[in-house]
N, C-alpha and C positions, 0 to 999 in steps of 0.2 A: 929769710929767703922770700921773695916777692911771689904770693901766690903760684908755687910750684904744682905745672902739671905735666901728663906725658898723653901726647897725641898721637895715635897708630892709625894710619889712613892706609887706602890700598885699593884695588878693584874688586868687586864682588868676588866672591870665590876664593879670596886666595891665603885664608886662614886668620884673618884680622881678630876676629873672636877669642880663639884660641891662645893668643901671643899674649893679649890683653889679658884674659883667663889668670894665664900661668903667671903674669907679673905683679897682678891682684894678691893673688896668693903668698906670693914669696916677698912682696913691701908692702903689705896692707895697705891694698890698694879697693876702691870701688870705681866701678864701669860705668862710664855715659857713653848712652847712644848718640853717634851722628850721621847715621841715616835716614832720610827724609822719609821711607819708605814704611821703616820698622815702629817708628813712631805711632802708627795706624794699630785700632783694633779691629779683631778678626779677619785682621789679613795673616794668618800668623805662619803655614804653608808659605802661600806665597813671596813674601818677601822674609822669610828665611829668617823667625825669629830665634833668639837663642833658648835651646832646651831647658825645660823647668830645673832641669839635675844645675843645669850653668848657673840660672839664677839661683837657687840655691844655696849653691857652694861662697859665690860670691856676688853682693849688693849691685845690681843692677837700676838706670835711671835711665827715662825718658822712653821707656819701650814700652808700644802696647797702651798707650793711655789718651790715642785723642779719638774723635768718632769719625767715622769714614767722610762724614759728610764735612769738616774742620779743615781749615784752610791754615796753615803754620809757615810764616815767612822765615826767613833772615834774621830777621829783627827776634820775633819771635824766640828762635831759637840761640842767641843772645843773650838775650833776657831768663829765661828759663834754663838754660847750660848754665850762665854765670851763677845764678844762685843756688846750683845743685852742687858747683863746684865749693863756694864758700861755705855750703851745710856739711860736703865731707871735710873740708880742709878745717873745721870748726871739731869735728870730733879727730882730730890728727889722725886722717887717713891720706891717702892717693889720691888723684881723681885722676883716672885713665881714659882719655876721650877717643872713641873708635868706631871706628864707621867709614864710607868709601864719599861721603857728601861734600864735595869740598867747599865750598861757597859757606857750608854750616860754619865748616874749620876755620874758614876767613872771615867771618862775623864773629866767631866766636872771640880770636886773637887780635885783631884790629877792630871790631865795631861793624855796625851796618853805616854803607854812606847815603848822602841825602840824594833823595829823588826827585824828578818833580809832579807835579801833582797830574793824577789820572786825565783821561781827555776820553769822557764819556762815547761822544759821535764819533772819533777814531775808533776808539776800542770796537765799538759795534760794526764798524765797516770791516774793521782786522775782522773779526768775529765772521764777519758773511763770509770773507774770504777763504780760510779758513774751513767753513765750512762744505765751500766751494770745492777748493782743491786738496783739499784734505791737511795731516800733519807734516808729511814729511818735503812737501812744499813750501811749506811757510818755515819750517825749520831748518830747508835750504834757504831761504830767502834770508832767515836771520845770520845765517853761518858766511852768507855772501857781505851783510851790513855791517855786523858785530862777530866774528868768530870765536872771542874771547868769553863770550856769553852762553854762546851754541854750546861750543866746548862743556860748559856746566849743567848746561840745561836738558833735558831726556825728551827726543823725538815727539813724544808722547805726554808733555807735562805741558798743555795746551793753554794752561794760565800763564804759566811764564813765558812762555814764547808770545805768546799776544802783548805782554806786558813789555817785554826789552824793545819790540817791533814800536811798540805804539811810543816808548819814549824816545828812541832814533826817529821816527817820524815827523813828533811833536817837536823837537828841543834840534834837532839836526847833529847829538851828540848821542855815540855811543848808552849805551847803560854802564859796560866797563869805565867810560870819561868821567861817569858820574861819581864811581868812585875815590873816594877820597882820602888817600894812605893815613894811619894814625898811629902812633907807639902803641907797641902790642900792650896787652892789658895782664897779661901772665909771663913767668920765667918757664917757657917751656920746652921742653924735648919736643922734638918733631920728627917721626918717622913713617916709613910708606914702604910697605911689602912690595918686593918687586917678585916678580917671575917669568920665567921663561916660555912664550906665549903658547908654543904646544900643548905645555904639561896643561898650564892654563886654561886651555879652552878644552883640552878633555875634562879635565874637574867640572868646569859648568855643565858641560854635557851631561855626564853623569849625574850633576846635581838637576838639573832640568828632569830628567828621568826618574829620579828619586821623587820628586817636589809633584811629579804627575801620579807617580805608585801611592803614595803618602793622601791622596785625593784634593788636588789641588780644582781641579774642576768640582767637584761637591763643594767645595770651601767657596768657592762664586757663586753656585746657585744657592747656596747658605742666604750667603751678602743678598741676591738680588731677592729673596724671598722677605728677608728682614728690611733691605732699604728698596722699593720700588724704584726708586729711582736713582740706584747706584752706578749707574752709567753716568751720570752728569756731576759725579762726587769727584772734589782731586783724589781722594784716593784709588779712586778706578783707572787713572792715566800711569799708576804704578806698573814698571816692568811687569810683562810677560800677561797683564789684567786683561788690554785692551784684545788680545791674540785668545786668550780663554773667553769672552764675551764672546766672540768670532763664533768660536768652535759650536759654545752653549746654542746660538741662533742657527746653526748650522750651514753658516760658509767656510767653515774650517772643518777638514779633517782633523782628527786624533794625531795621529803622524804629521802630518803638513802643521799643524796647531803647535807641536813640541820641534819640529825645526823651526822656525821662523820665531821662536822666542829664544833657540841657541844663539842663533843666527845674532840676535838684535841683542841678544846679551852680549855675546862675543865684542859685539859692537861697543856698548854702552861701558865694557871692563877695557877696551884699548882707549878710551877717550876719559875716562878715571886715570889710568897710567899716565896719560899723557900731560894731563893737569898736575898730579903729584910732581913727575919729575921735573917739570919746567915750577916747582917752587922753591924760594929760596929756602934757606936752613932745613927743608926735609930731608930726613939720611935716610941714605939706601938701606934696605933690609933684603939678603938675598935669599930666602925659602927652601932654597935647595941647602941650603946651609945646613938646615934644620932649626927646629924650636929652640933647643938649648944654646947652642951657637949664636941665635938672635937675640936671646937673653943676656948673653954675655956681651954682645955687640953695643947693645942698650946700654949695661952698665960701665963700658968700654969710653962709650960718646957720652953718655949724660949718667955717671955715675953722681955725681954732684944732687940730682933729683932723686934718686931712686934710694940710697943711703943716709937721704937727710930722714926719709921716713923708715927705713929699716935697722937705723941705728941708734937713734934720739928720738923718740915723740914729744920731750919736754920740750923740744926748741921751737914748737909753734905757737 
């Protein structure tokens, strides 16, 4: 079997860890992260890293290990997935890729495609712009030029938006155009947690409020004491950062600080859903199912991956 792995994608929140967790366990399976977010150290609060008991229980990869100030593309994440996957599938385990990133999932299965080359005085004029009229302007402006891009891209993640802008600008072709379909590079399960958007957006809620008890504003003046200049980091453009920077300076209330990062989550898990489901080969996963029922479902759709490793390890 051709490099067999199992992808679990989904919106924040909506138990992706857990599924991954429990199917680790039962086909000796190990976790890679595809979170663009988790990837980061000492943000470990804020984007919702998985508890020590998880990694313990079972081998975790690519979480918690670049520095806030580290810039990690596509490609990047390509390059680094791929060879974490051939080190587990080298000791005949699993490799279970999970996380809510979808653009990681699609670099990771098809490759990164070619771009073309940066345009220094564009970028700088985007850059004023930008500045000018802040993010959620210019990430209308990209949602108006490329949707397909926005769609992926977080309000807030002010490199890449300046980046899809500036290559529609320069080339008069999408960044989506640019992509270039290729034969996936693995035999893989693909799956994506759906749920039903009520339950959904009380879980974040909740999880928002938990993430603020937990001391998630101490955990930023942590960062800004250690990087002075953690404002101008990609990892500061990470959900719910730039709204606790707010609050720290004090234009945000406490309250008004923990709505408007619900708010912008709620936001950011319906345009997650919305990518998964408009992908080919992802099967549905229904959460109200429950765990075990998903697990069954899994072995249901892609028993062929999950009992090549819980039945044989001599076949790899």
């Amino acid at each position: 079997m051709n490099r067999p792995i199992l992808l679990i994608g989904g919106p924040t929140g909506v138990g992706k860890n857990q599924l991954a967790k429990e199917l680790a366990l039962r086909f000796s399976g190990e976790i890679i992260n595809a979170d663009s977010r988790q990837i980061y150290r000492e943000l470990t609060i804020g984007t919702n890293q998985p508890s020590s008991q998880d990694k313990s229980s079972v081998p975790h990869h690519l979480y918690d290990f670049l520095e806030p100030s580290a810039r990690f593309s596509a490609a990047d994440y390509e390059r680094f997935a791929g060879q974490v996957i051939d080190e587990i599938l080298s000791r005949r385990k699993l490799p279970i890729v999970v996380g809510g990133t979808g653009f990681y999932m699609k670099a990771l299965l098809k490759g990164v495609w070619a771009t073309p080359p940066k345009d220094a005085d564009l970028s700088q004029r985007l850059k004023a712009a930008l500045k000018r009229r802040g993010n959620l302007f210019m990430h209308r402006m990209l949602k108006r030029l490329d949707p397909e891009s926005a769609s992926q891209i977080a309000v807030n993640d002010q490199y890449r938006v300046i980046r899809a802008l500036e290559i529609y600008f320069h080339t008069g072709r999408t960044k989506s155009e640019w992509n270039v379909p290729r034969k996936e590079q693995f035999n893989a399960g693909k799956f994506f947690l759906d749920q039903e958007r009520g339950i959904l957006n009380e879980t974040i809620q909740k999880r928002t409020q938990q993430m603020f008890e937990k001391g998630w504003v101490d955990e930023v003046k942590i960062l800004l004491q250690k990087y002075p200049d953690f404002e101008q980091m990609p990892a500061a453009a990470s959900l719910g950062y730039p709204e606790i920077l707010r609050h720290i300076r004090g234009e945000l209330g406490r309250k008004d600080c923990e709505e408007l990062i619900f708010l912008k989550t709620k936001q950011y898990a319906k345009r997650q859903l919305t990518w998964f489901r408009n992908q080919d080969q992802f099967l549905r996963l229904n959460t109200q199912d429950g765990l075990y029922k998903m697990i069954e479902s899994v072995l249901q759709l892609r028993g062929d991956i999950v009992k090549f490793f819980s039945q044989s390890e001599s076949k790899l």
